[in-house]
C-alpha positions in Angstrom: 53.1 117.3 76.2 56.8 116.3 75.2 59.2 114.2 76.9 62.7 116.4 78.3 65.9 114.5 79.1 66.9 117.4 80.9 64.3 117.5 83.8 64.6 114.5 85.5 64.8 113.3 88.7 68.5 112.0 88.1 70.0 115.6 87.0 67.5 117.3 89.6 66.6 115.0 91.7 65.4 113.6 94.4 62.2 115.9 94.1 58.2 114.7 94.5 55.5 117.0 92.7 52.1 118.4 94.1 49.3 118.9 92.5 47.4 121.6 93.6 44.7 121.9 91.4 43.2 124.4 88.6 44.8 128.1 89.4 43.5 130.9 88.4 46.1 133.8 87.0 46.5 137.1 88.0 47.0 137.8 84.0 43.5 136.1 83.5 43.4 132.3 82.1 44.0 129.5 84.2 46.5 127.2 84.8 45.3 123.6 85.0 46.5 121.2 87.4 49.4 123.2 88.9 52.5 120.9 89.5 55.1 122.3 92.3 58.4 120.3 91.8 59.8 120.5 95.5 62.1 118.8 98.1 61.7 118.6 101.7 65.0 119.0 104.4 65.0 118.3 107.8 61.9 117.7 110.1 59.3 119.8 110.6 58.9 120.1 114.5 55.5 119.9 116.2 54.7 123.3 117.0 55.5 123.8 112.7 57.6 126.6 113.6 60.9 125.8 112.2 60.0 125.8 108.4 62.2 127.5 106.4 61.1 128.4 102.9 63.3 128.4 99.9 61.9 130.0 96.1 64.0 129.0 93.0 65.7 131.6 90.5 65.7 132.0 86.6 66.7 128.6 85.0 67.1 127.2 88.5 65.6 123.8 90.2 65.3 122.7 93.6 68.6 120.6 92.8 71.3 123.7 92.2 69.8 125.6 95.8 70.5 122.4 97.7 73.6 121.9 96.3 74.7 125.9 97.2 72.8 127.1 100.2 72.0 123.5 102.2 73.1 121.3 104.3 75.2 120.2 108.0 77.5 123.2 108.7 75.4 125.9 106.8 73.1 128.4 108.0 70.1 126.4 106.1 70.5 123.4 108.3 68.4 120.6 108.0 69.2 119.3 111.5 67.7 122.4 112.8 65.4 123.2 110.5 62.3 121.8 107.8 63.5 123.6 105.0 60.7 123.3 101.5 62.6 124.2 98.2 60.0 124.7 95.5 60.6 125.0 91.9 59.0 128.1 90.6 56.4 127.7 87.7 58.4 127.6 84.5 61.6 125.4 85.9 60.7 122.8 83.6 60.1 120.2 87.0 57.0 122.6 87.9 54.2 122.8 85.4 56.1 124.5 82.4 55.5 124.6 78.8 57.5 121.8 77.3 55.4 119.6 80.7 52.1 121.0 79.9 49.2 119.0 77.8 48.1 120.9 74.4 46.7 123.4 73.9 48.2 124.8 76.7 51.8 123.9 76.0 55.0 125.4 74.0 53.9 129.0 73.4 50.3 128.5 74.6 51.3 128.5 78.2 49.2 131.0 80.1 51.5 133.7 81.6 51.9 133.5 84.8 53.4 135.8 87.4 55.6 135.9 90.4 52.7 136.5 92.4 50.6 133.7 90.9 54.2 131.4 92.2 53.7 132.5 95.5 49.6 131.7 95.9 50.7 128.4 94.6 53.2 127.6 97.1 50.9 129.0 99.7 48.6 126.2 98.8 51.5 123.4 99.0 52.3 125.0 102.2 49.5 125.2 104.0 47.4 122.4 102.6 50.2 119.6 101.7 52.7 120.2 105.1 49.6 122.4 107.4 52.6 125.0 107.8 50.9 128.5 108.7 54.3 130.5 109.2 57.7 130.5 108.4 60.5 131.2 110.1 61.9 132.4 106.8 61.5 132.9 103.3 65.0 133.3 101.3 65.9 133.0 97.9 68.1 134.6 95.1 67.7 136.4 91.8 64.2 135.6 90.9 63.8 133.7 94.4 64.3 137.3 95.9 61.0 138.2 94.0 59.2 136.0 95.3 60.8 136.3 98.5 59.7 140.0 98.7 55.9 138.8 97.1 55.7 136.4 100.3 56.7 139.3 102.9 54.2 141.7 101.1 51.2 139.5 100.2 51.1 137.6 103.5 53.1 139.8 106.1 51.7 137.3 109.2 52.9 134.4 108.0 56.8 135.3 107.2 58.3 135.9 110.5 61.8 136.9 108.2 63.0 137.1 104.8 66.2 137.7 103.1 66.3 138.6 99.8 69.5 138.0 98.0 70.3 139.6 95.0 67.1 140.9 93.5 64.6 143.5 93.8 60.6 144.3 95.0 60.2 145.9 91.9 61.7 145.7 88.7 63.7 147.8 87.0 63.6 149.5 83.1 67.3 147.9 82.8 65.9 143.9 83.8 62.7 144.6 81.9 65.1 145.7 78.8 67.3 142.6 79.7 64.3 140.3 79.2 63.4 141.9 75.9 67.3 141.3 74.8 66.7 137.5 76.2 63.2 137.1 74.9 64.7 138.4 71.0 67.5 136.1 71.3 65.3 133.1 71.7 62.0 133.6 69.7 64.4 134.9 66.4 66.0 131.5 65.6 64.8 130.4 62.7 64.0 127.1 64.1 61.7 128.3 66.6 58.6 128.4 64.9 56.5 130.0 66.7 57.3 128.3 69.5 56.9 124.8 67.9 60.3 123.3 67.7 59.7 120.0 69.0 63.4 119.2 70.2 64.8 121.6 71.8 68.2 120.5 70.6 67.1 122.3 67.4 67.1 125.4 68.8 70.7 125.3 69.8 71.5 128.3 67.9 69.9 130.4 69.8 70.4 128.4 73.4 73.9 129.3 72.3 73.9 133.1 72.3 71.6 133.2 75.6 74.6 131.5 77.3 76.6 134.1 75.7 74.5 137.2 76.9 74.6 136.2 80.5 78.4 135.4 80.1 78.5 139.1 79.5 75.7 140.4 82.2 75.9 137.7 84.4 79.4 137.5 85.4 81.6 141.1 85.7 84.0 143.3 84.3 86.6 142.0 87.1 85.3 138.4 87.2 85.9 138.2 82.9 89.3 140.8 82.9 91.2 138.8 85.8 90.7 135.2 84.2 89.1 134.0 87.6 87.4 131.4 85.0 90.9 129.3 85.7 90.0 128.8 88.8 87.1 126.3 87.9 89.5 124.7 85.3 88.9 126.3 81.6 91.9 127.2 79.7 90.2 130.5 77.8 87.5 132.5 78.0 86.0 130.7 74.7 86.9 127.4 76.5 84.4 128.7 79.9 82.3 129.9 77.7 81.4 126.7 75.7 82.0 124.5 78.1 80.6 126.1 81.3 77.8 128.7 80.5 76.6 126.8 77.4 77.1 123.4 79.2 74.5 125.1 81.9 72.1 126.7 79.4 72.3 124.5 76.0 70.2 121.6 77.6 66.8 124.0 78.6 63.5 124.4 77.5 63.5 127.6 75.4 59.6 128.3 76.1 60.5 127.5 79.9 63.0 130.2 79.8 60.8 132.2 78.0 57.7 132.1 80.7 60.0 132.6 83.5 61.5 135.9 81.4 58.3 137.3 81.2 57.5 137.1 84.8 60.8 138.1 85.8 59.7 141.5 83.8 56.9 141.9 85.4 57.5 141.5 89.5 56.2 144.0 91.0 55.1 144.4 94.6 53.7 147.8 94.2 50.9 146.5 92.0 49.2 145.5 95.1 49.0 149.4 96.7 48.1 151.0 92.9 51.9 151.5 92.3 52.9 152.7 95.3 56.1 150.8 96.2 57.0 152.6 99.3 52.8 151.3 100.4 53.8 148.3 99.5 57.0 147.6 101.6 56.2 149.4 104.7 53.1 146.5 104.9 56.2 144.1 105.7 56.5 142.9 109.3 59.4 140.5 108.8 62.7 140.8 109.8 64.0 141.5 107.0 68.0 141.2 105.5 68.5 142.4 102.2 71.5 141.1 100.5 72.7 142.3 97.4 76.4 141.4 95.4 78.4 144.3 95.1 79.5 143.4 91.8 75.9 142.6 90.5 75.2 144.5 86.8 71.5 143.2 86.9 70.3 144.1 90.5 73.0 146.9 92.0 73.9 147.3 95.4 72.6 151.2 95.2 69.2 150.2 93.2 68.9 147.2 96.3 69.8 150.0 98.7 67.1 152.2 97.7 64.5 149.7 98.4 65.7 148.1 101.8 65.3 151.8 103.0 61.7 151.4 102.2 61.4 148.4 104.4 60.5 148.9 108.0 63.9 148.3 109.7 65.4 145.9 106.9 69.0 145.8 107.6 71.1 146.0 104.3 74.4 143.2 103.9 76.1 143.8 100.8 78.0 140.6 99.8 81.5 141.1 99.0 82.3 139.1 95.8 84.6 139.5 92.1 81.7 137.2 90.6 78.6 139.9 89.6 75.1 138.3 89.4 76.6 134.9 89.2 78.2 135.1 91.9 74.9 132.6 93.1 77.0 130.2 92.1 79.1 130.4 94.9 82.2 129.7 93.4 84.7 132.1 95.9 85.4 130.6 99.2 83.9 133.5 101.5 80.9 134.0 99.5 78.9 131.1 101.8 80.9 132.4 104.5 79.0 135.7 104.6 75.3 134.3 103.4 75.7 131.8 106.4 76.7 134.4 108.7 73.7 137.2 107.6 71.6 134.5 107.8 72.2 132.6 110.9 72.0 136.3 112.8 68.7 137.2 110.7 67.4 133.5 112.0 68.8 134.3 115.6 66.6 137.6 115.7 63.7 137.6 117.9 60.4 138.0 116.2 
């Protein structure tokens, strides 16, 4: 197990860990003593009606989802709601490679899917806070996942979901993405197998992941009309060191690596034999499906496709000049419109 500077409780903090015991993997193996990283907000109320669930994305912590998406004036409100923000396995606060005892650490760490994620939280859930349904699920990106995964796999217990940017199922472009990602970071030199000890020595290739999602995470309109001097940088070279390596350069490469891999592989059709239309239609939720219009990685039109799939899913497509990253919530009247699709999803009757 090696020590991180990066995932503490002062960058990502205030967070408290559960351990939910041995759990066994859908991919076979078993991941021993499962640690959720999560932070509670708000009060859960005594008929445990009000919780409000909210799943992590790709090199995410409970810390930047709080920061974005909660708090007095937004839709996620903790004076109305209990809202539970779990770190998915992989964040590096969860149980993650570079957190994980030999021989299961580094490159050894079982693989683990989005589906195993959501039986975990399931057990925090029901076992840590006795909460047996939610008045919604919601996350982005790789949140929207497990978001779907939580409306599919235990349709009584989500009353609504909204799924924001992201798909049920994913797509030959994402699964391609991941290879690009998963090449970029196992090809440095220093990576040895998986072995590198510091992760500061694998810098090199840290680099050029920042680099890639410079190019797929943001768009064509965000990068060609300099909206990077809005947040201060003086050149694209200057944003590019300074904010999008700043983000990426201090991770955990095999963290980003087990999160990759089952960011490839969500699926919600593996649970009707492949049948994704099967799969959606068991979904009782309300359900909002929110996709950026701007998005290269999960398109408005391939979101589109499978809201139509959901029994009555109402589709909101977010108006932004950011693509994927647009997460980030960096435009004014991006929060605007997640506030206001979410506030009349949570108003919905169910």
């Amino acid at each position: 197990m090696s020590e991180h500077t990066y995932y503490n409780q002062a960058l990502h903090g205030p967070f408290e860990t559960h351990d939910i015991g041995d759990l066994a993997l859908e991919e076979g193996g078993t991941l021993r003593a499962c640690t959720l990283a999560y932070s509670t907000h708000g009060t859960l109320n005594a008929a445990r009606d009000n919780a409000i669930l909210v799943p992590t994305w790709y090199s995410g912590t409970t810390k930047i989802m709080e920061q974005v998406y909660i708090g007095e004036g937004h839709a996620l409100d903790p004076g109305k709601y209990f809202i539970i923000v779990v770190s998915q396995i992989g964040s590096g606060t969860s149980s993650s490679p570079h957190n994980t005892a030999a021989p299961f650490n580094a490159s050894r760490f079982p693989k683990v899917r989005i589906g195993d994620d959501v039986r975990a939280q399931h057990r925090l859930l029901t076992e840590k806070f006795g909460i047996t349904q939610l008045a919604l699920v919601f996350g982005g990106s790789m949140g929207a996942q497990q978001t779907y995964e939580w409306a599919v796999r235990f349709p009584a217990m989500v009353k609504r979901a909204a799924p924001l940017a992201g798909t049920a199922k994913n797509k030959p472009n994402v699964f391609m993405m991941g290879e690009v990602i998963r090449n970029i970071l196992t090809s440095d030199p220093a990576f040895d197998g998986g072995f590198y000890g510091d992760s500061a020595r694998m810098h090199n290739a840290l680099r050029q992941h920042a680099h890639f999602f410079t190019v797929i995470g943001w768009c064509h309109e965000f990068l060609h009309a300099e909206m990077w001097r809005a947040l201060g940088f003086s050149s694209l070279e200057d944003f590019t060191t300074g904010f999008m390596e700043g983000y990426f350069l201090p991770m955990d490469p095999n963290d980003l690596l087990a999160m990759v891999w089952k960011w490839q592989r969500g699926d919600v059709s593996r649970h009707t034999g492949g049948d994704l239309a099967a799969a959606l239609a068991r979904i009782t939720a309300k359900v909002t499906v929110m996709p950026i219009e701007t998005d290269l990685i999960f398109p408005p039109e391939v979101c589109a496709v499978e809201a139509a799939l959901v029994p009555g899913a109402n589709l909101q497509v977010i108006k932004s000049r950011c693509g994927h990253l647009g997460l980030f919530a960096i435009e004014p009247d991006y929060m605007e419109q997640i506030d206001r699709h979410l506030r009349e999803l949570l108003g919905t009757v169910v």
